[in-house]
N, C-alpha and C positions, 0 to 999 in steps of 0.2 A: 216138111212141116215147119221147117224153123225158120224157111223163106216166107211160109206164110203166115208166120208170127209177125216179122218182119214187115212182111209188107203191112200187116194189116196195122202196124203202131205209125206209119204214116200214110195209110191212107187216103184218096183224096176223097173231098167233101168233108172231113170232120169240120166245122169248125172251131175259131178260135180257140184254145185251151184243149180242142176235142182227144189231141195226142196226151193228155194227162188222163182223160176219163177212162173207166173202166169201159172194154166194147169187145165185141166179138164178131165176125163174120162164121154165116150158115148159108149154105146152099138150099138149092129151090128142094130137097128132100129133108132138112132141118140137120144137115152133118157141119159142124163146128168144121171150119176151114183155115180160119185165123182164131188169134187169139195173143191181144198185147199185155204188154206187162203191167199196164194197172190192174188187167182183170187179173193175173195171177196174184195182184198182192190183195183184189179186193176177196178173192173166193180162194186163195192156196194152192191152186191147179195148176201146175206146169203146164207147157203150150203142150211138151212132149205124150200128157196126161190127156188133154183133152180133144185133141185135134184127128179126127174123124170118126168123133163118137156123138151124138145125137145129142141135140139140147135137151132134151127132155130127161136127160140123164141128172142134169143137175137143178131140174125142178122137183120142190117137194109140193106135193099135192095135196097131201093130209095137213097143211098147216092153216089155222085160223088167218085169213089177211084183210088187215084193216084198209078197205080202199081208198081211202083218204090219203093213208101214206105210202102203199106200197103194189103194188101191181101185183108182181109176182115175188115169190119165198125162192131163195136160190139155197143147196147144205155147200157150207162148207169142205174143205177137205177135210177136217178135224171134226165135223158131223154139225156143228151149229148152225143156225138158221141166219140169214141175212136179209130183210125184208129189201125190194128196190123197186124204184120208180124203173118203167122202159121207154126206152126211145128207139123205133124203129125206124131207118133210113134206109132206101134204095143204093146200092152198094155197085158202084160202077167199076165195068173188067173187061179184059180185052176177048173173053171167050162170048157165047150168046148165052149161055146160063145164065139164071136172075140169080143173083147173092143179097142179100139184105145183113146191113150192119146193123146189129142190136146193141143200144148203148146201155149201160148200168148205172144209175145216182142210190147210194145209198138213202134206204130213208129217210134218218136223219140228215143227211144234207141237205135233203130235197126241203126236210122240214125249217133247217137252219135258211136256207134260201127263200122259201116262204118269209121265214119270221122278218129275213132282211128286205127285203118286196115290203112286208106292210110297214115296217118300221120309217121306210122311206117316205112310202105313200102317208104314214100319220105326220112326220115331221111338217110336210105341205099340207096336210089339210085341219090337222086338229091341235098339234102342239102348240102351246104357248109361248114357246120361246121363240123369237123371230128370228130366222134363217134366209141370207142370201147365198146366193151362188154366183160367181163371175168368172168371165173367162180369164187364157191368160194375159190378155189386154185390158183384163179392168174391166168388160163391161159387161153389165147385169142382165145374165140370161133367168136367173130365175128367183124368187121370195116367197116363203109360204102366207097362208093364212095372217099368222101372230102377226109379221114383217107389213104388210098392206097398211099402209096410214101412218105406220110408227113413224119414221122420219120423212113425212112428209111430201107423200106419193102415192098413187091411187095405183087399183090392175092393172097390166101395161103399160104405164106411163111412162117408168123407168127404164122398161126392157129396150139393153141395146146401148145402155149411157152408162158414163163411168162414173165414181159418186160425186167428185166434184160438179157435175152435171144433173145427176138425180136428184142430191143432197147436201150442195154447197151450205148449207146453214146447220149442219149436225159434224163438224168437224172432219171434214169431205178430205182436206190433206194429208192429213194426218193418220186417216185411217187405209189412203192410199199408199203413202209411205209405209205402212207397217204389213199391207197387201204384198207389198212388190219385195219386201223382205222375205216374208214367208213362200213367194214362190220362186224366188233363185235359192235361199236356203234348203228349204222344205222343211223347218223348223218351226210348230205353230207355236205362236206368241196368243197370251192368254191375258184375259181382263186388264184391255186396256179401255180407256173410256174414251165415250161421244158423249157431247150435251149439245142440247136443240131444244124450242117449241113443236110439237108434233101438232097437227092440226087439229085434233081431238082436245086437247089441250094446250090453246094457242097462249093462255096468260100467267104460263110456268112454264121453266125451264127442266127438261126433264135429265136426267144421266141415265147416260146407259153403259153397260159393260159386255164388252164385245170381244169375241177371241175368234182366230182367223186360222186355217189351217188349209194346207196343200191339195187337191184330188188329183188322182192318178189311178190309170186305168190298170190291167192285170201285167200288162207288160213295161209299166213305168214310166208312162208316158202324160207327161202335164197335162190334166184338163182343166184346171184351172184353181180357183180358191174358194173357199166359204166361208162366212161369215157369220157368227151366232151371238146375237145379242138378246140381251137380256135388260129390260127396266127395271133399275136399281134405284128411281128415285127416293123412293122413302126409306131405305136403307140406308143412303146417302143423305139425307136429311136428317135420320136420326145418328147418324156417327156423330154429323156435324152438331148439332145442340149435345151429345155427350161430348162434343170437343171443346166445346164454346163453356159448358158447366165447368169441365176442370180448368181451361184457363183461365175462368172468370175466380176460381179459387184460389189459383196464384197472384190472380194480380190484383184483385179488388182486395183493399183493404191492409195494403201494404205497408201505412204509414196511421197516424193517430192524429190524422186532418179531416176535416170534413171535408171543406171544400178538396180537396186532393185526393180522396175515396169517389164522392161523387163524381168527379174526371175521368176515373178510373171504369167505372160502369160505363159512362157514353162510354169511352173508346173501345171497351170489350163490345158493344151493339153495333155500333157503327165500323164499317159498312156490312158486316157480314151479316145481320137480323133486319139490321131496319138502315133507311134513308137519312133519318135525323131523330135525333132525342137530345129533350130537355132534365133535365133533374132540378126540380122541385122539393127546395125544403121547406119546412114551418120555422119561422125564428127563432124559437125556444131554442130550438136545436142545434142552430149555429153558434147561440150564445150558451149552451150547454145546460140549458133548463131542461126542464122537465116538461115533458109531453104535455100538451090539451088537448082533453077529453072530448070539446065540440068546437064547432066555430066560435070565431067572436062577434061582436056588435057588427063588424063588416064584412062578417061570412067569414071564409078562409083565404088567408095574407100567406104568401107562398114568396120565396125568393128564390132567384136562379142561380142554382149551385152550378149549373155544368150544362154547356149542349156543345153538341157534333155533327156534322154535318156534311153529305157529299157535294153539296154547293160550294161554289167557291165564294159565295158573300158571306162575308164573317158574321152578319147577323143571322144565327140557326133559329132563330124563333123568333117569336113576337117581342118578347122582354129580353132583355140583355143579363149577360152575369151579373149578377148583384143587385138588379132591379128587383122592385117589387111587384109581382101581381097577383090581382083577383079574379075573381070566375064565377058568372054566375050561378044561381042553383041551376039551373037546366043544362050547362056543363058535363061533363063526363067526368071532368077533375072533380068538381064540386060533391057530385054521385060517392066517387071513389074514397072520398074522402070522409064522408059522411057514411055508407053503409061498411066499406071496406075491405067491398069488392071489384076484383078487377073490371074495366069493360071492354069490349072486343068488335070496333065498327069496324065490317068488315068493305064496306064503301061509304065511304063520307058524301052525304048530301050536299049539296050545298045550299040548299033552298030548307036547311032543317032548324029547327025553335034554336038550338041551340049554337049554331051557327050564326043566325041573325044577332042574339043576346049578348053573343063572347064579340065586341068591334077587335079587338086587339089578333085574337088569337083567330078567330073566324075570317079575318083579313087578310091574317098572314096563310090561311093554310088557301085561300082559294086564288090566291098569287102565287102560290108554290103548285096549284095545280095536285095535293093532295088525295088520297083515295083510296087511303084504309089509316085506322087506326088503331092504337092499343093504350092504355091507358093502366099503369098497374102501381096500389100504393105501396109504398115503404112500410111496411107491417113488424115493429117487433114487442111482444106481450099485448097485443090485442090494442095497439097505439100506432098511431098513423107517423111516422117522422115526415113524410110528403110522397111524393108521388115520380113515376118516371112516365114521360110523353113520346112514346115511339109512332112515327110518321114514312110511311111510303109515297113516293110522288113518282117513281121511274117505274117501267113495265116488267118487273121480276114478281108483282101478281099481289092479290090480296093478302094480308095476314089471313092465318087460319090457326085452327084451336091448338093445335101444337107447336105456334110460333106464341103463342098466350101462354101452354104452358111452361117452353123455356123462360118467359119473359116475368115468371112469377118467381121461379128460381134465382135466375138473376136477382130478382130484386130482393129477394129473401136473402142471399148470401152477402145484398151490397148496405139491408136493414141493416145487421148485423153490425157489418164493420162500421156503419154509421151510428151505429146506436153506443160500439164503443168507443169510437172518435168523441161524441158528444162527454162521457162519462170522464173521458178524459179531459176534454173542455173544461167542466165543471171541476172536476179535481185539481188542476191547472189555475182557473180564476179562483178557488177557495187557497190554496196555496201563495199564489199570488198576494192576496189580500191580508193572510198572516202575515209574509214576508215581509211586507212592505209595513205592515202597521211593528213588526218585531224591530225594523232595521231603520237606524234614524234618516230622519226627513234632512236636515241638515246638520254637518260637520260644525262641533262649537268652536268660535272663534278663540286666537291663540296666537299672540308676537311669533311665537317662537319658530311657525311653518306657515307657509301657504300651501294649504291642502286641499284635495278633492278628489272623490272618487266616482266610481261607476262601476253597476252591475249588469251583467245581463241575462235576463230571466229567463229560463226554458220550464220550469212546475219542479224544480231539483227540491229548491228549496233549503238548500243546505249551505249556500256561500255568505261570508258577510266581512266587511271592512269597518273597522271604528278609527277614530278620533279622542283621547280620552287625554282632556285636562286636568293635570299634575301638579302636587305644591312646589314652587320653586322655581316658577315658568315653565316646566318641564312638560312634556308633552310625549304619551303612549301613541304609539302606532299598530293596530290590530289586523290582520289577516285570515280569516279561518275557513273551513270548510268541513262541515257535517257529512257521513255517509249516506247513501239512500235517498230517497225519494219521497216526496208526498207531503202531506197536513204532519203528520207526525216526525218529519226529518226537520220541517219549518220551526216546530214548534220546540225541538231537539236546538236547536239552532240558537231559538232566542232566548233557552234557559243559560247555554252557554256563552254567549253574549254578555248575559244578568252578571253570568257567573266572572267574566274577566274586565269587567266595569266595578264589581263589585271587591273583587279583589286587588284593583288599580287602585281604588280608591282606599283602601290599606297599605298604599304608599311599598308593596312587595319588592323585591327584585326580578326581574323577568325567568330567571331558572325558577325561583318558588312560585311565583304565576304557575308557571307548566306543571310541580309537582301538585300544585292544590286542584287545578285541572282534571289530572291522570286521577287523584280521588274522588273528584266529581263525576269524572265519565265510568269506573268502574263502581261508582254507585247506581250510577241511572242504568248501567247493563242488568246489575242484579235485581232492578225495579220494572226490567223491560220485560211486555209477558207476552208478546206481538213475536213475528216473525222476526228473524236475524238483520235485515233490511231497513230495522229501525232500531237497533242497538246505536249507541252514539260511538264502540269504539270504532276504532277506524280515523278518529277526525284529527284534522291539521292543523296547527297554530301556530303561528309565527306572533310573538310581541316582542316589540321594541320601545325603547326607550330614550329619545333625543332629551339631552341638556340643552340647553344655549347657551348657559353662562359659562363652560367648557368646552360646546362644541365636541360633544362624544357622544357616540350612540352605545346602549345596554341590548343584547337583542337576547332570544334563547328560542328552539323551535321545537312543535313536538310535530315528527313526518318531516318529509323535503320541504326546504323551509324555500320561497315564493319571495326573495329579495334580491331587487339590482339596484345598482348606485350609481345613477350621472352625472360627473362633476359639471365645474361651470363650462370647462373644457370642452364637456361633452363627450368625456371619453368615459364608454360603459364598463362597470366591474359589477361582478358573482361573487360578494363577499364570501368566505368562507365561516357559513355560520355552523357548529356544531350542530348536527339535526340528531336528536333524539328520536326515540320510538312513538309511532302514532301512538293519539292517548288511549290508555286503555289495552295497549298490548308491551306486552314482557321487553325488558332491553333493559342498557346502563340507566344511571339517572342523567338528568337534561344538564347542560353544561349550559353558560351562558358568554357571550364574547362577548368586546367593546373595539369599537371602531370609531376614529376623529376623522370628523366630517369638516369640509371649508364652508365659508358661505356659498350661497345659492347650489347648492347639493341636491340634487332630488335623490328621495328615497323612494322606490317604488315598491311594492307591496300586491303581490298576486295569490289567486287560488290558482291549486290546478287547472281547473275549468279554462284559465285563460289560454294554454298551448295545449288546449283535447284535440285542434286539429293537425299537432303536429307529431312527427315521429321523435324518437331520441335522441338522434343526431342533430336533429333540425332545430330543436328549440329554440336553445340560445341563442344561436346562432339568428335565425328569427328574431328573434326577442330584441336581438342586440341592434339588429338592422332598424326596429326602429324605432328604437329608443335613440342612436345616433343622432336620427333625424331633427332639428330645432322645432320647438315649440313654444309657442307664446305665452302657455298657460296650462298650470296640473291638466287641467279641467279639457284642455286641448289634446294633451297628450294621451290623459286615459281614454279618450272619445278616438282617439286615432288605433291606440293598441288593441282595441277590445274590437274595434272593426276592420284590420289588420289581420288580427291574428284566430278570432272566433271566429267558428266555419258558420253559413247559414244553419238557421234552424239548430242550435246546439242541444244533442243529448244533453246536458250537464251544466249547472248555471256558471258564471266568469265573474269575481269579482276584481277590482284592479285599486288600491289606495296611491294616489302620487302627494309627495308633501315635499316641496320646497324649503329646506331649511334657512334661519334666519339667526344669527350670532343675536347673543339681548347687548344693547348699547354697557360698555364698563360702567360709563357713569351714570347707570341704571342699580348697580350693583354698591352695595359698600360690605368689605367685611374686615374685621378686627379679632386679632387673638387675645384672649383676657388672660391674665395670673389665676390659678387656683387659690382665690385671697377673696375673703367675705367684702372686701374694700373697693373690690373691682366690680361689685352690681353699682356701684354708685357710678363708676369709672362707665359704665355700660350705656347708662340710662342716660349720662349727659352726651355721651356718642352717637346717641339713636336723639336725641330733642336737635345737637346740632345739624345731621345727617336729613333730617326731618324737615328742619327749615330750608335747607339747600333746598330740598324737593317741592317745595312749598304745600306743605302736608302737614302745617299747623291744627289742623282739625281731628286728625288722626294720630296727634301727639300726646296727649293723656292715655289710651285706650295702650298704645304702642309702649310707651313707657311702662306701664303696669306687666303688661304681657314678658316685657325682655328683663323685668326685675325679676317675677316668677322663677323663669324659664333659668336664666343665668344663677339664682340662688340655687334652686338646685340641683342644676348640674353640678355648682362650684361645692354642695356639700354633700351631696348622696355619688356624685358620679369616679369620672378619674380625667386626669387631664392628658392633653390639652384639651381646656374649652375654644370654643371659634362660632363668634356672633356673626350675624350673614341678613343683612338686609336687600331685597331684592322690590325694586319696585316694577310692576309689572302692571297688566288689569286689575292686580291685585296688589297690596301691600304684604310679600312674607319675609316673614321673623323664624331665623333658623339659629337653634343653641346648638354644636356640637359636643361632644366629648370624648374619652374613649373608651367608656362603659359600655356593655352589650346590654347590660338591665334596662330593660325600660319603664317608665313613671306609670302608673294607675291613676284616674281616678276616684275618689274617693270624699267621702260627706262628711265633715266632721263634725264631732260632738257641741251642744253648747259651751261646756266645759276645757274646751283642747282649744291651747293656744295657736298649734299648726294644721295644718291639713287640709288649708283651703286654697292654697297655688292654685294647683290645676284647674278647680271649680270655679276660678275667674278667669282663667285662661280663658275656660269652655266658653262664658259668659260674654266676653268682651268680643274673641276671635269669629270670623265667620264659621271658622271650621282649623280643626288640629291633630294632629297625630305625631307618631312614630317613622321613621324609615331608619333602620336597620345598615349598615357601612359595613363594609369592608375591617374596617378598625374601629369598633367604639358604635355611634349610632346619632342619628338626630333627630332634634325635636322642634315638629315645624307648629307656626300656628298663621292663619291668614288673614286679612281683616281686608272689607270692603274701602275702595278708593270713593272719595264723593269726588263728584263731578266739579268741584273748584279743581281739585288737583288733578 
């Protein structure tokens, strides 16, 4: 029996696989004579068990059987039922007996093998997914249904060809190469893609997603590969406008330019939406007005912010950057801009009303060959800023309503940034136009420097440089720079300004300058009711103070004090000025230093703003380079620094003051020490008639005499000595009494009855203008009188 277990598990005629199935050999009286070891593992029966006991032994006969799946019910050894399909074959042997081999498929497999039968037959006849099949040379035995026409093949046509062959226009090598991978691997490679026109749809480009994998029969042996692809167009279409939205979020509107936002959208459209686009703005817009509500007298005036283009002729449109143009109403522009809605020509006529109307733009588009359009405006609060012109001329196919609806986004995301560009504009030329009217138009002239400055405006509005004429020939040099930005840092600016003109002109010392300052700017903080951004502390100031008639500078800074010094040499120095704390915040009080200058000395005088594009190391170092450099004139020098060393486009405004110093002639000056002696105003007054006529300033000698009788009296009896008379002829005539009294004289009206008390009140009368300045030791008292033009 165990021989003819044996024989029967190799058998001949099973085929292929047949030694795996369960089977048995019966003789011509139904006696079980083989029996192999699938059948014992499908029913439990040793061969020992079964082998010359009658098949019918192991049929159960009372069992319900569904004929669809099962022939006959076989019991197990363990008593359960097994439903199976049977296959009866002729059983060849060397005796004359007929033997018949009976084979067993469980039901289930027989039903699993059905399911695999139609699953195959659907894949070819009803699936939608399109499926090829090739051999292992690449060529195309077989494609279902979905596959027919996808890439661009009809029934049979391809059968037999390899795809380069069938379908050189749908990425034929590429998909070859990834074939001949998958079957020396036998690792299937997934969703890689094909793009092609299918002939179904010859006037788009379609993608597909295709994954390729090995067949091999039961014994492992290559039959070749398959290929399943899938039309992924609109899927891939939609990734790509979600892709094109979030870049066009990064990069549109990156800066607070118009013209440089509108750049910014062509180059997001172009090439990947459209062929070419123009951006169209309204002028308001560019000059940072305010939107119009309809056309004007000549319709709607458009200028060219921006176009792009996959042409290689630098003209992308009709009009050029920065031209102007119009459109008529039958236009699509005109439409758009008038109701506010986009429009969507999905094939441009050429033979249409509006096309004939437009000579410019209708010229240009049927010289380009032309043949869809889009047309979408600038929309933000229900106001038109202009419009974008997106053009197709190449065969990648019509626009269609989901290249309209990225193309509304786009332009909604690029309103936006243009509408804050503009706001900016306008905030910028209102800043501007402070600035400029707060900050003087020209430097007053002054022996004592040849000066000249230069600003350069970004909408800071916080930088400023003076010039401020002093008694004595003497001459203020101002630096400053305000915190923050905008109308209110401008206007911050020019009260501080107010403030150190108005303080110069009370003859101060430059440390008391800075402390009356620090109580100015902590007054304006606890008046500031605005964001921090417009608080004034924070600001920088540097004043100076040149003599001429000594040849010394007074300087005192509050912040990093913005001073270099070029002898005639030309050799640069970084005075070491005591830098106080910015105004308005906590530190020592301001110290003030003196530094002797030669002639032709330039002082130069910066805001920060002027090295914003440098690092810390580099400044000076900068700075120093080129200032080095010779110059023929302040005015040369600031025009060289500020375009030297300001980066384009600067965040932060630069102001730059240069002032060429100038010694005043001695024999411009007279000065004489008097006795503390009521005898010596006499002694005075004939000093100043003879000193007078030297100058030949006969005209000015009654008025001067009076003034130095005054002044001299009394010093000589309220003050302390030494007194020191100081006549300085300049543009002006001044008369200085020192002493060394700290007190200083009042004003005052006197009675009809009071023999004294009208000095000063003819001082005031006679002089242009007079005051106090305060010394070192003691103090003086200056008065100035106008030069006529004899002298």
């Amino acid at each position: 029996m165990n021989d003819g277990a044996d024989s029967g598990r190799g058998a001949a005629g099973a085929g292929r696989g047949e030694a795996d199935r369960a089977s048995f050999v019966v003789d011509g009286e139904g006696i079980v004579v083989a029996w192999n070891a699938a059948a014992e593992d499908l029913l439990g029966h040793s061969a020992q068990e079964v082998l010359g006991r009658s098949a019918k032994d192991l049929v159960v006969t009372d069992a319900t059987v569904d004929r669809r799946t099962a022939d006959v019910v076989l019991r197990h050894r363990d008593g359960h039922h097994i439903g199976c399909r049977v296959r009866v074959n002729a059983e060849p042997a060397a005796e004359t007996v007929l033997r018949w081999r009976i084979g067993l498929v469980p039901a289930e497999e027989e039903l699993a093998a059905a399911v695999d039968r139609a699953l195959v037959q659907a894949l070819f006849t009803r699936s939608p997914v399109g499926l090829f099949v090739l051999d292992p040379h690449l060529r195309l035995r077989r494609y279902n249904a979905a596959a027919e026409g996808m890439q661009g093949i009809l029934a049979s046509d391809g059968i037999g060809l390899r795809p380069t062959e069938a379908w050189p226009d749908f990425s034929a090598e590429m998909a070859e190469r990834v074939m001949r991978q998958v079957l020396k691997t036998g690792r299937p490679v997934l969703s890689f893609e094909k793009r092609g026109r299918p002939p179904g749809d010859p006037g788009r480009e379609h993608v597909y997603s295709a994954s390729a994998f090995r067949l091999e029969d039961d014994d492992g042996r290559v039959l070749g590969v398959a290929d399943v692809v899938v039309d992924v167009t609109e899927r891939h279409r939609a990734q790509q406008r979600l892709a094109m939205a979030a870049e066009a979020g990064a990069r549109i509107g990156t800066t607070l330019d118009v013209l440089h936002t509108a750049g910014e959208l062509a180059d997001v459209v172009v090439p990947r939406l459209a062929d070419c686009v123009t951006v169209d703005l309204l002028e308001p817009v560019l000059a940072g007005d305010e939107v119009p509500e309809g056309p004007g007298r000549a319709g709607w005036e458009l200028r060219r912010a921006a176009a792009r283009s996959l042409s290689a002729d630098p003209g992308a449109g009709a009009y050029g950057i920065g031209e102007v143009g119009s459109y008529p109403a039958t236009a699509p522009a005109a439409a758009v801009l008038t109701d506010r809605r986009p429009r969507l020509v999905p094939v441009v006529d050429a033979d249409s009303p509006w096309m004939s109307g437009d000579v410019a733009c209708g010229g240009r588009s049927r010289q380009k060959w032309i043949h869809s359009l889009m047309v979408v405006p600038l929309l933000v609060r229900d106001g038109a800023l202009g419009l974008v012109s997106l053009y197709r001329w190449t065969d990648r196919g019509a626009f269609q309503d989901d290249d309209l609806t990225l193309a509304k986004d786009l332009a909604a995301r690029a309103a936006v940034a243009l509408d804050n560009a503009r706001r900016y504009v306008r905030e910028r030329n209102a800043v501007l136009s402070l600035q400029r009217g707060l900050l003087p138009h020209s430097l007053p002239a002054a022996d004592a420097v040849q000066a000249a400055h230069h600003w350069v405006h970004s909408g800071a509005g916080g930088d400023w440089t003076d010039v401020i004429a002093l008694p004595g020939a003497r001459v203020a040099l101002v630096a400053g720079s305000a915190p923050g930005r905008g109308v209110r840092t401008a206007a911050t600016m020019g009260r501080l300004r107010t403030a150190v003109t108005t303080l110069a002109a009370l003859d101060l010392a430059p440390d008391e300058v800075m402390a009356r300052l620090e109580d100015l700017v902590r007054q304006m903080d606890a008046e500031t009711a605005g964001p921090t951004t417009h608080s004034p502390v924070g600001t920088s100031c540097l004043y100076l103070v040149y003599d001429p008639v000594t040849c010394r500078c007074t300087a005192a800074a509050a912040g990093a004090p913005g001073l270099a010094v070029v002898d005639a040499a030309g050799t640069v120095s970084f005075p070491d000025v005591p830098a106080g704390p910015a105004l308005g915040r906590p530190g020592p009080a301001f110290a003030k230093t003196t530094l002797r200058v030669r002639e032709g000395t330039q002082l130069v005088l910066f805001t920060p703003g002027l090295l914003q594009g440098l690092d810390d190391e580099a400044r000076h170092r900068e700075l120093a380079r080129a200032l080095s450099e010779s110059c023929d004139s302040p005015q040369d020098l600031c025009l060289r620094l500020t375009e030297a060393l300001v980066p384009p486009d600067p965040p932060h405004d630069a102001a730059v003051l240069v002032a060429r110093t100038r010694p005043i002639d001695p024999a411009r000056v007279a000065t004489w020490v008097l006795p503390a002696d009521p005898a010596a105003v006499a002694t005075a007054r004939s000093l100043t008639a003879r000193q007078l006529s030297t100058w030949a300033m006969d005209d000015e000698l009654f008025a001067t005499e009076l003034i130095v009788s005054e002044l001299v009296t009394n010093a000589i009896r309220y003050a302390e000595p030494p007194v020191q008379l100081r006549l300085i002829r300049d543009r002006t005539l001044s008369v200085e009494v020192s002493d060394g009294s700290s007190a200083a004289p009042y004003l005052r009206h006197a009675r009809t009855t009071d023999e004294g008390g009208r000095g000063l009140l003819l001082v005031s009368q006679f002089a242009h203008r007079w005051g106090t300045r305060s010394e070192d030791r003691g103090k003086t008292i200056w008065a100035e009188e106008p030069v006529t033009s004899a002298a």
